[in-house]
C-alpha positions as CSV (number, residue, x, y, z in Angstrom):
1,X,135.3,158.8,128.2
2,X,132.7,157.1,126.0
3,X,131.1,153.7,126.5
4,X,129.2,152.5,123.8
5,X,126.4,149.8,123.6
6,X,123.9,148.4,122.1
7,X,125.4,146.2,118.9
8,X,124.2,142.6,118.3
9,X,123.3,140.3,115.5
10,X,119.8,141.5,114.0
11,X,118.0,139.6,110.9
12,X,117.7,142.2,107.3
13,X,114.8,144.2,108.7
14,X,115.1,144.2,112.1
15,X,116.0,147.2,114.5
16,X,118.6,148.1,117.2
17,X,119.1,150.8,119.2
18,X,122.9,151.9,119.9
19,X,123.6,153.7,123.4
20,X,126.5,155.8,124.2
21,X,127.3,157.7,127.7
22,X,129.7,160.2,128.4
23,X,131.3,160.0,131.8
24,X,133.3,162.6,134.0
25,X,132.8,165.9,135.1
26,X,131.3,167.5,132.2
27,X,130.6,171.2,131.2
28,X,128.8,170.8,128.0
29,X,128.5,168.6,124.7
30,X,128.4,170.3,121.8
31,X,128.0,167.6,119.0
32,X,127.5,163.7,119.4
33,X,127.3,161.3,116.3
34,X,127.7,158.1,115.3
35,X,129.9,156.7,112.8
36,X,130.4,153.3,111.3
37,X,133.5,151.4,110.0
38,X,132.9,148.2,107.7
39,X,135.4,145.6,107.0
40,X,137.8,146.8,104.6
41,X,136.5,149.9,104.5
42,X,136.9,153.6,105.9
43,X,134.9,155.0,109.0
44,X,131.9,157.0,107.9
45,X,129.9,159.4,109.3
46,X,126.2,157.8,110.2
47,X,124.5,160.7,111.9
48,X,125.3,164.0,113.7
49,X,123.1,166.0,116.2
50,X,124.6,169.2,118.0
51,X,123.3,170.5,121.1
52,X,121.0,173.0,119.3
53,X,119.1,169.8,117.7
54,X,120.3,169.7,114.6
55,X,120.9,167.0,112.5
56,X,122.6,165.3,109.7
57,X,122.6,162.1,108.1
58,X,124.1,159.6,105.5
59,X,121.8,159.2,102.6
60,X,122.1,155.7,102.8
61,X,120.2,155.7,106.7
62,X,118.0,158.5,106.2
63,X,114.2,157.3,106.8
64,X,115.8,154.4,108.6
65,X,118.0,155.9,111.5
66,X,117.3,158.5,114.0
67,X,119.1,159.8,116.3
68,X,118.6,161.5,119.6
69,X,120.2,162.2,122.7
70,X,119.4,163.0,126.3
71,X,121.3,166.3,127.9
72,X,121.3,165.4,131.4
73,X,122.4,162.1,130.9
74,X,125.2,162.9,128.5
75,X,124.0,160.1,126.3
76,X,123.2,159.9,122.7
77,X,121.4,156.8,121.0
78,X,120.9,155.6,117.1
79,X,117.6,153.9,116.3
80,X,118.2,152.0,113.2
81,X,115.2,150.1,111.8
82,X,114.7,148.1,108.9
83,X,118.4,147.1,109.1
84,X,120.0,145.9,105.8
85,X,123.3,143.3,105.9
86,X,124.9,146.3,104.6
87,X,124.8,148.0,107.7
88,X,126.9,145.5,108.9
89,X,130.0,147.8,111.1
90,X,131.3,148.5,114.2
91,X,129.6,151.8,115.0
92,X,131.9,154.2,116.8
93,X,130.8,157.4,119.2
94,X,131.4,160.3,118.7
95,X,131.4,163.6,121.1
96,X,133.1,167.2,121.3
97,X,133.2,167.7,125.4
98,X,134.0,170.8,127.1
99,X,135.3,170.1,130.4
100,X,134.8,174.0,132.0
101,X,133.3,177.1,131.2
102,X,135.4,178.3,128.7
103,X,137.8,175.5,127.6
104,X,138.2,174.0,124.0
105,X,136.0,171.4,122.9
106,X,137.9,168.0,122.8
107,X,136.8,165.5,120.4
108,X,136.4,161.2,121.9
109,X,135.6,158.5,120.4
110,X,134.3,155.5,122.1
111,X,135.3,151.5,121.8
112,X,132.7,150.7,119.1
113,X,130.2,148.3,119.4
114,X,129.6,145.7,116.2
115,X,126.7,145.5,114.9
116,X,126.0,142.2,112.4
117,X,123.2,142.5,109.9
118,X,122.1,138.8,108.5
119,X,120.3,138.3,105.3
Protein backbone atom coordinates (compact mmCIF):
# COMPACT_ATOMS: atom_id res chain seq x y z
CA UNK A 1 0.00 0.00 0.00
CA UNK A 2 0.96 3.58 -0.80
CA UNK A 3 0.11 6.72 1.08
CA UNK A 4 0.87 9.75 -0.45
CA UNK A 5 1.36 13.35 0.96
CA UNK A 6 2.44 16.31 0.65
CA UNK A 7 -0.11 18.44 -1.95
CA UNK A 8 -1.40 21.85 -1.03
CA UNK A 9 -2.10 25.23 -2.67
CA UNK A 10 1.40 26.95 -3.45
CA UNK A 11 1.61 30.59 -5.24
CA UNK A 12 3.54 30.43 -9.20
CA UNK A 13 7.00 30.01 -7.82
CA UNK A 14 6.78 28.51 -4.83
CA UNK A 15 7.93 24.83 -3.82
CA UNK A 16 6.47 21.62 -2.29
CA UNK A 17 7.66 18.59 -1.48
CA UNK A 18 5.41 15.32 -2.17
CA UNK A 19 5.95 12.25 0.27
CA UNK A 20 4.99 8.72 -0.41
CA UNK A 21 5.50 5.52 1.96
CA UNK A 22 5.23 2.05 1.17
CA UNK A 23 3.78 -0.06 3.86
CA UNK A 24 3.83 -3.95 4.57
CA UNK A 25 6.32 -6.49 4.68
CA UNK A 26 8.50 -5.56 1.88
CA UNK A 27 11.39 -7.47 0.01
CA UNK A 28 12.51 -4.80 -2.27
CA UNK A 29 11.44 -1.76 -4.53
CA UNK A 30 12.57 -1.65 -7.72
CA UNK A 31 11.27 1.55 -9.29
CA UNK A 32 9.27 4.52 -7.52
CA UNK A 33 7.94 7.62 -9.61
CA UNK A 34 5.58 10.05 -9.58
CA UNK A 35 3.05 10.87 -12.03
CA UNK A 36 0.54 13.61 -12.49
CA UNK A 37 -3.06 13.81 -13.86
CA UNK A 38 -4.58 17.37 -14.70
CA UNK A 39 -8.11 18.05 -15.28
CA UNK A 40 -9.26 16.78 -18.49
CA UNK A 41 -6.31 15.43 -19.15
CA UNK A 42 -4.34 11.97 -19.18
CA UNK A 43 -1.94 10.79 -16.28
CA UNK A 44 1.67 11.51 -17.10
CA UNK A 45 4.76 10.36 -16.09
CA UNK A 46 6.63 13.25 -13.77
CA UNK A 47 9.73 11.42 -12.70
CA UNK A 48 11.14 7.91 -12.26
CA UNK A 49 14.10 6.68 -10.06
CA UNK A 50 14.94 2.83 -9.78
CA UNK A 51 16.71 1.39 -7.09
CA UNK A 52 20.10 1.57 -8.87
CA UNK A 53 19.64 5.63 -8.88
CA UNK A 54 18.68 6.30 -11.96
CA UNK A 55 16.48 8.72 -13.20
CA UNK A 56 14.11 10.08 -15.64
CA UNK A 57 12.12 13.02 -16.08
CA UNK A 58 9.45 15.07 -18.03
CA UNK A 59 10.95 17.86 -19.98
CA UNK A 60 8.57 20.13 -18.73
CA UNK A 61 10.08 19.59 -14.72
CA UNK A 62 13.50 19.08 -15.49
CA UNK A 63 15.70 21.75 -13.56
CA UNK A 64 12.59 22.21 -11.44
CA UNK A 65 11.80 18.75 -9.86
CA UNK A 66 13.98 16.28 -8.15
CA UNK A 67 13.36 13.39 -6.92
CA UNK A 68 14.75 11.02 -4.33
CA UNK A 69 14.00 8.36 -2.13
CA UNK A 70 15.07 6.82 1.09
CA UNK A 71 15.61 2.69 0.95
CA UNK A 72 14.96 1.90 4.48
CA UNK A 73 12.14 3.81 4.77
CA UNK A 74 10.42 2.62 1.57
CA UNK A 75 9.64 6.26 0.78
CA UNK A 76 10.20 8.34 -2.27
CA UNK A 77 9.62 12.21 -2.32
CA UNK A 78 9.34 15.01 -5.39
CA UNK A 79 10.86 18.40 -4.70
CA UNK A 80 9.22 20.71 -7.10
CA UNK A 81 10.37 24.29 -6.98
CA UNK A 82 9.52 27.25 -8.81
CA UNK A 83 6.04 25.79 -9.38
CA UNK A 84 4.01 27.04 -12.35
CA UNK A 85 -0.12 27.02 -12.36
CA UNK A 86 0.52 24.46 -14.91
CA UNK A 87 1.62 22.05 -12.62
CA UNK A 88 -1.57 22.19 -11.28
CA UNK A 89 -2.62 17.92 -10.79
CA UNK A 90 -3.25 15.37 -8.52
CA UNK A 91 0.13 13.66 -8.38
CA UNK A 92 -0.09 9.87 -8.14
CA UNK A 93 2.71 7.25 -6.63
CA UNK A 94 4.08 5.06 -8.13
CA UNK A 95 6.03 1.71 -7.04
CA UNK A 96 7.05 -1.92 -8.38
CA UNK A 97 7.19 -4.03 -4.83
CA UNK A 98 8.50 -7.37 -4.51
CA UNK A 99 7.03 -8.95 -1.61
CA UNK A 100 9.83 -12.17 -1.26
CA UNK A 101 12.98 -13.12 -2.54
CA UNK A 102 12.08 -14.19 -5.79
CA UNK A 103 8.47 -13.11 -6.49
CA UNK A 104 7.25 -10.80 -9.43
CA UNK A 105 7.37 -7.18 -9.05
CA UNK A 106 3.81 -5.81 -8.59
CA UNK A 107 3.04 -2.43 -9.63
CA UNK A 108 0.66 0.23 -6.85
CA UNK A 109 -0.33 3.21 -7.14
CA UNK A 110 -1.21 5.41 -4.28
CA UNK A 111 -4.56 7.81 -3.57
CA UNK A 112 -3.00 11.00 -5.09
CA UNK A 113 -2.49 13.98 -3.47
CA UNK A 114 -3.65 17.48 -5.33
CA UNK A 115 -1.50 19.83 -5.71
CA UNK A 116 -2.99 23.55 -6.77
CA UNK A 117 -0.57 26.04 -8.41
CA UNK A 118 -2.06 29.86 -8.22
CA UNK A 119 -0.96 32.52 -10.55
Amino acid sequence: QLQASGGGLVQAGGSLRLSCAASGTIFSISVMGWYRQAPGKQRELVATLSSGGSTNYADSVKGRFLISRDNPKNTVYLQMNSLKPEDTAVYYCNAAIQYYRGSYYTGHWGQGTLVTVSS
